[in-house]
C-alpha positions as CSV (number, residue, x, y, z in Angstrom):
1,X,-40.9,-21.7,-25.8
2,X,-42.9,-22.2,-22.7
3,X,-45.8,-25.2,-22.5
4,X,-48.9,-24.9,-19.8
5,X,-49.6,-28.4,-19.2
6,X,-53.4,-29.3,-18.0
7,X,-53.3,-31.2,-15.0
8,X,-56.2,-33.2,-13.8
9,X,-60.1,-33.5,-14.5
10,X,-61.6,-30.9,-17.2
11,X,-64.7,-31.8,-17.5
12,X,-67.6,-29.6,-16.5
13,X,-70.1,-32.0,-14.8
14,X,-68.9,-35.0,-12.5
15,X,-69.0,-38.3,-13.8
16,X,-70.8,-41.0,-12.2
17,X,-69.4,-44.7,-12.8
18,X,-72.4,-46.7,-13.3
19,X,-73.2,-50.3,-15.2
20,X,-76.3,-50.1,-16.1
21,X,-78.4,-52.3,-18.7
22,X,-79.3,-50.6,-21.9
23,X,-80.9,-49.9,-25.4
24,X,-79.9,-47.5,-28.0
25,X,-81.1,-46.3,-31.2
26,X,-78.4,-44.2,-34.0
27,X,-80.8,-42.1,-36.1
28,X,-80.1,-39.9,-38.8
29,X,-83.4,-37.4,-39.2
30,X,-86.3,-39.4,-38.6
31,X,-84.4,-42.6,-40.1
32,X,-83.4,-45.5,-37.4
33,X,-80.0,-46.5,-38.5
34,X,-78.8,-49.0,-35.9
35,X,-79.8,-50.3,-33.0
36,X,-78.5,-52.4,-30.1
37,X,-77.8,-52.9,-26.6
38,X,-75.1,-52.5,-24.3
39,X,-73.8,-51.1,-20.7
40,X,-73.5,-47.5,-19.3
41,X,-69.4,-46.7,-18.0
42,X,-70.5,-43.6,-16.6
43,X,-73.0,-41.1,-16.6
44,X,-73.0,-36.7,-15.9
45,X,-75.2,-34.2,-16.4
46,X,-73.7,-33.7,-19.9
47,X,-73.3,-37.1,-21.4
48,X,-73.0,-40.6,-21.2
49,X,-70.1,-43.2,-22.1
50,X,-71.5,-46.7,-23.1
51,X,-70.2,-50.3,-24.5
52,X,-71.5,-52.7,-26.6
53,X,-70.3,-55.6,-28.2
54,X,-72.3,-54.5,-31.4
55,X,-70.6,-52.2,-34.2
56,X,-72.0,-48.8,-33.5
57,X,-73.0,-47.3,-37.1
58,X,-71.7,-43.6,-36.8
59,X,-74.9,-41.2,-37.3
60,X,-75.4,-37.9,-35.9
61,X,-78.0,-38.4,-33.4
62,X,-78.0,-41.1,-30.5
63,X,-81.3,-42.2,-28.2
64,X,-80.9,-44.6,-24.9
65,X,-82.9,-46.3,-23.0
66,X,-81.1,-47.2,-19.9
67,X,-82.5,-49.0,-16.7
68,X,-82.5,-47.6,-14.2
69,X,-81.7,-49.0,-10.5
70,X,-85.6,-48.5,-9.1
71,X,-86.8,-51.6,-8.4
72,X,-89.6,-53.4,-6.4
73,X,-89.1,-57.2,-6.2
74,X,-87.3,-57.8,-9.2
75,X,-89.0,-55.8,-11.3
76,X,-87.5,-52.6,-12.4
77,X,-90.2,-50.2,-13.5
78,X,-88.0,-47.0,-14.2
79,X,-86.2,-46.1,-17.3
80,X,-84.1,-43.0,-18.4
81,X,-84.5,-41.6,-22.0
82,X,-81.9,-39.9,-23.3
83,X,-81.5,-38.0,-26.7
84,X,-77.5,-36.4,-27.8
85,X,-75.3,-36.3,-30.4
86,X,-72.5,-38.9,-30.9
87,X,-69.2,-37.5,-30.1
88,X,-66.8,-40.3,-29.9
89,X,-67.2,-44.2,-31.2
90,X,-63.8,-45.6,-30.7
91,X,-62.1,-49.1,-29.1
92,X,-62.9,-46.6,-25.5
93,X,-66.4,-46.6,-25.9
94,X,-69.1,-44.6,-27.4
95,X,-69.7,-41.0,-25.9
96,X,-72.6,-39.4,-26.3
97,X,-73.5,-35.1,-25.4
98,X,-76.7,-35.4,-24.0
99,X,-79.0,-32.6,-25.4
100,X,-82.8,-33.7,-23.4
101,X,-83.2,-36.9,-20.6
102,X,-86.3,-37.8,-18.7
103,X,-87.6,-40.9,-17.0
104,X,-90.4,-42.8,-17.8
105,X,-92.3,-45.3,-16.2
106,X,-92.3,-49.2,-17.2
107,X,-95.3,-49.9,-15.2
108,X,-97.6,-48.9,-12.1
109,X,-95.4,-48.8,-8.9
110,X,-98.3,-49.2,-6.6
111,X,-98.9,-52.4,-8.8
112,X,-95.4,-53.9,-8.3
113,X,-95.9,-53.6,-4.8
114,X,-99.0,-55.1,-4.6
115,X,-97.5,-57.7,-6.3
116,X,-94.4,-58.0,-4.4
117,X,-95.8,-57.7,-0.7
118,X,-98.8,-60.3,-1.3
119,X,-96.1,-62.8,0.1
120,X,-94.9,-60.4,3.6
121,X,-96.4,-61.3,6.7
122,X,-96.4,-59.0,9.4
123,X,-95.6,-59.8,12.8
């Protein structure tokens, strides 16, 4: 009997290893049955892995709101929303398949900046 062994990455989309602060709703049809916060592992085009110290209630349907790095000052004013489908809640993590993503603004850039360059001189 002859084995073909898989060697090396199988994934579709490339994985980007980022730690990123965020939110996250587990709903089950219109019904919010968990929230909670946590940190991004990674992120692709297909899906996201995530920790949290909280206990994940399993449901079929997963939203995130996760920071994103766009900041003036200190004040981040970007977010990514992501809607998917929980495929894996386990002691690695919690995986979801991203089905829709978009970003949203937190606030008015052009107001952050005003905010942040009252205090620059130029010389």
């Amino acid at each position: 009997m002859v084995r073909d062994i898989i060697v090396g990455e199988r994934r579709l989309q490339r994985r980007y290893s980022l730690e990123l602060d965020l939110e996250f709703k587990i709903v089950n049809g219109h019904k919010v049955v968990s929230t909670g916060a946590g940190k991004t592992e990674n992120l692709s085009s297909g899906g996201v892995l995530f920790h949290t110290s909280e206990r994940v209630v399993s449901g079929p349907d997963v939203e995130l709101a996760v920071r994103w790095p766009a900041v003036l000052g200190n004040a981040p004013f970007l977010e990514l929303r992501i809607s998917g489908r929980l495929v894996r809640n386990d002691s690695n993590g919690v995986a979801i398949r991203m089905s829709k993503y978009q970003f949203e603004g937190l606030g008015d850039p052009r107001e952050a900046f005003d905010e942040f360059s009252t205090g620059l001189m130029i010389q």
